[in-house]
N, C-alpha and C positions, 0 to 999 in steps of 0.2 A: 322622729324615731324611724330608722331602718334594720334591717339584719344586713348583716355583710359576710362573709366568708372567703379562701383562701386554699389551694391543696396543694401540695406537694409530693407525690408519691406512687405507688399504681394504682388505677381503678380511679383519676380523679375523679371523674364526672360522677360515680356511683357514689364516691365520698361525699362531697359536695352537694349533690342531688341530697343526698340527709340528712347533712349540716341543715339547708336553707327548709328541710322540712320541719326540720325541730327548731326553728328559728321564725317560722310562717307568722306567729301572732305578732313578730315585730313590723309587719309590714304586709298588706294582703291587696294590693293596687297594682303590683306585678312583680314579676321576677324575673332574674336575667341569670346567664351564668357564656363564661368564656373558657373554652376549652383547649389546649394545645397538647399534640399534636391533633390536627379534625379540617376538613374541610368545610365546613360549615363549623366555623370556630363559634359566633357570638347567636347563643338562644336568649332571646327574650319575649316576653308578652304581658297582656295585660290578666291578670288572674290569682290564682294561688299556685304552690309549685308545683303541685302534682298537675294541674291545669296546663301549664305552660312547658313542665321539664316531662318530657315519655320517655319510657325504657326504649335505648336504641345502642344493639350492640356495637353499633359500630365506635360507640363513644369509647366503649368498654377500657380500653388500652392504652385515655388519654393518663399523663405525665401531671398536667397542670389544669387547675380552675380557679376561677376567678369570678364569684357570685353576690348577687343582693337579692333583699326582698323589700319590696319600695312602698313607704309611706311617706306621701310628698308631703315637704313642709316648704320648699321652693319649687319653680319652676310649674309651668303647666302639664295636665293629668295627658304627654303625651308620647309616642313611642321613641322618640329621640333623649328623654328623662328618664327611660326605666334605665337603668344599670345592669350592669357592669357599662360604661359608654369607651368606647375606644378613638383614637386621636394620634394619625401621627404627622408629628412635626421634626425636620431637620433628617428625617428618615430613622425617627425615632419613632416606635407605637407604645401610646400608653394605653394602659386598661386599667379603668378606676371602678371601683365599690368605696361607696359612701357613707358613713354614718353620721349627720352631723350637721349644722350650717358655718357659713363659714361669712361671719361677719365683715361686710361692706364690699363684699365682692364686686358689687358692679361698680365701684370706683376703680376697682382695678380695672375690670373692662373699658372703662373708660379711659383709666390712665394709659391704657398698652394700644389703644386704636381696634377692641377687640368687638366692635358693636357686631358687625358681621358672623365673626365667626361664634361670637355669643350669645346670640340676642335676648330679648329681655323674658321673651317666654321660656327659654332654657334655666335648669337649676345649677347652683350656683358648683357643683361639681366638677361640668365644664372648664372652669378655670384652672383645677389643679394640673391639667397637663402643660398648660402654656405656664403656673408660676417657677416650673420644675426646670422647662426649655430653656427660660432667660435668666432663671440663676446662675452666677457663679460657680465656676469648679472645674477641675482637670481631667473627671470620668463621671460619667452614670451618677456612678455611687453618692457623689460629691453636690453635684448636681440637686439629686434628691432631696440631702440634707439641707442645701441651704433652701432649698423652693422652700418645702414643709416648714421652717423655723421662720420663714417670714411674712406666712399664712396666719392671717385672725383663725381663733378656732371656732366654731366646737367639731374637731374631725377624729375621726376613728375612718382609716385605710388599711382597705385590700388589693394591689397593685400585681399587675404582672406589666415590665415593663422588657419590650427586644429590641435591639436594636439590628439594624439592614444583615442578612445572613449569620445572625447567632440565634441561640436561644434564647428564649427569656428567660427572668429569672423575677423571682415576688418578694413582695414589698407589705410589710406589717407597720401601723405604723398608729399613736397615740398623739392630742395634740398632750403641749405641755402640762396644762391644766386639769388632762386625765379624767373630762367632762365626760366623752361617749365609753362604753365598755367594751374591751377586746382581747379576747386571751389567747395561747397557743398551745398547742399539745404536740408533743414527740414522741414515739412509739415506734415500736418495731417493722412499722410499716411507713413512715414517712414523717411528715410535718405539716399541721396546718394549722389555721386563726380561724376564730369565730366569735361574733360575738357577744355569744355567752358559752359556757361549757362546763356541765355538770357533771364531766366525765370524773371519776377520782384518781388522785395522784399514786402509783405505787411504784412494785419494782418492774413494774413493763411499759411503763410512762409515765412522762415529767407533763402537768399542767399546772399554767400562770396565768397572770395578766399581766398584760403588758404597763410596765412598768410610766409614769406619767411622762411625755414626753422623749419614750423609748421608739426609735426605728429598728428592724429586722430585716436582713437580707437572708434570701435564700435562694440558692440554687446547689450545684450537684456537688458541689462543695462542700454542704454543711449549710449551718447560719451565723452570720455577724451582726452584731449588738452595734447599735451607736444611741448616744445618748446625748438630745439638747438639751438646755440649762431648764431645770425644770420652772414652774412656777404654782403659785401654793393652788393645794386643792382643793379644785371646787367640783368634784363628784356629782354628776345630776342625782335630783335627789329622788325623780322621777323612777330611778331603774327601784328602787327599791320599793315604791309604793304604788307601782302600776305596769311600767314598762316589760321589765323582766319576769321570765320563766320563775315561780314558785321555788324553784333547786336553784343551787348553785351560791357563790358570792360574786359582789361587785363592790371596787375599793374594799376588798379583803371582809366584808360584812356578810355575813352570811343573809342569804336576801330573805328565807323564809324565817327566820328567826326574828332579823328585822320588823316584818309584817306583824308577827305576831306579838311584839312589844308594842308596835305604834296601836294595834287593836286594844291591848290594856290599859295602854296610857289615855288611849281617848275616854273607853270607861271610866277610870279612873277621875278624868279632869267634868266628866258629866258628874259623878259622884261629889265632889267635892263643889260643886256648883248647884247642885241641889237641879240638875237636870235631867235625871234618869229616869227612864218611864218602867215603872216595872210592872205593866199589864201588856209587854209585851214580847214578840218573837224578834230575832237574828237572823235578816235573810241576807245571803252573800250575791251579786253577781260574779258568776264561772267568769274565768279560773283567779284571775289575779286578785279580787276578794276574802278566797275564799281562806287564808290564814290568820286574816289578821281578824275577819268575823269572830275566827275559834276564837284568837287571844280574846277578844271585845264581849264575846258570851261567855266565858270562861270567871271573866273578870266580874263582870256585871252579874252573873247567874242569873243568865235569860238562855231559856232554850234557843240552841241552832238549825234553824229549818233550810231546805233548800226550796226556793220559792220562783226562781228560773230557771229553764233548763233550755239546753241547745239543743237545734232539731236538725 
């Protein structure tokens, strides 16, 4: 489990800087974030964001970011893993945020000669800029699509990718099986991916998810959709009973509503098993417990106490 994010617009860094804030509990082992235009493009460290990301006007003005918030589930706990990692090859730079792992990678490294440049303590993110490099294709774009479509998943991408004297441009990007969560929002002020995002959809912006096995280009142009062949869905089922933010949906399920059924049902199946203790209390551990306790007290008719609290 990571947070990742994405901006496109003015003010990235300030945007971005509260995306990965409201996104912190996915990941609190560090954070990174890539800025363009800045002379000191790539911040990262080991901490929480406010720790790692300080107010610095000088960022004020950037165009693009490109950020995570890191909980390792590969590679070691070290400053070369935290994310956003950057890489260029062919005089191409890539800049990846990760959400995800990405099964058997190190056969890949191994298949491509990559021990060197990948070694075994790095996570397995490292590899998506060299699967990008050696794909087939006639530009960039092409490129991308076939790298990502011949990646095992579980990937959910936030990319800025430039190449030698242009700009860059960002890369949204789901595997097909639409396992990690990542949506996008459009507004009067730009475009950007996070995710999660509990903004609401009206008439001053469009918020999605990205669709299973959908890529997103962006740059000053606008955005272009591409789409690989999907494959059926297997939603972590994790975002809804632990991982994600209380607000919001994931795979179109509304996540607090979710909690709160799986709370009754558990009652429920204690009831029906003749398991239910009723000389007692309902204590939730903050925050991601604490809906599905309601539905579970609600159900049961056991009082809800708060019984931990964060200092």
């Amino acid at each position: 489990m990571c947070g990742i994010c994405a901006v496109y617009e003015e003010n990235a860094y300030l945007v971005a800087k509260s995306l990965l804030t409201k996104i912190n509990h996915r990941g609190q082992d560090g954070a990174g974030l890539f800025v363009y235009p800045a002379t000191n493009s790539l911040l990262t460290g080991h901490g929480l964001v406010n720790e790692v990301l300080k107010d610095n006007p000088n960022l004020n003005n950037t165009k693009i970011a490109v950020g995570q918030v890191r909980y390792p589930t590969e590679g070691d706990l070290i400053q070369e893993n935290i994310q956003p990692i950057i890489k260029t090859i062919n005089k191409v730079t890539y800049v990846v945020a990760h959400n995800g792992e990405i099964v058997g990678y190190r056969n890949l490294v191994k298949q491509w000669n990559l021990e060197d440049e990948v070694p075994s303590y790095f996570s397995d993110t490292h590899i998506i800029p060299y699967a990008i490099a050696r794909a087939p294709g006639s530009n960039l774009q092409e490129k991308v699509i076939n790298g990502l479509s011949a990646l095992n998943p579980a990937w959910s991408l936030c990319m800025a990718i430039q190449e030698e004297a242009k700009d860059p441009f960002l890369v949204f990007a789901r595997d097909p099986y639409g396992i990690r969560p990542l949506s996008i929002t459009q507004n009067h002020i730009g475009i950007f991916a996070s995710s999660e995002n509990s903004l609401p959809t009206n008439n001053s912006q469009v918020v999605r998810e990205l669709k299973r096995g959908e890529i997103i280009f962006v740059n000053d142009h606008g955005i272009k959709t591409y789409q690989i062949p999907q494959k059926r869905e297997a939603s972590c089922i994790f975002e809804h009973i632990y991982f994600h933010f209380p607000k919001g949906e994931f795979a179109s399920i509304d996540v607090s509503e979710a909690r709160d059924r799986l709370g009754k049902q558990l009652a429920i199946e204690e009831r029906e098993q003749n398991l239910t203790v009723n000389d007692a209390i309902v204590v939730y551990a903050p925050d991601s417990s604490h809906v599905a306790a309601v539905g579970y007290a609600e159900e049961a008719n056991l009082p809800l106490k708060p019984g931990i609290f964060r200092r």
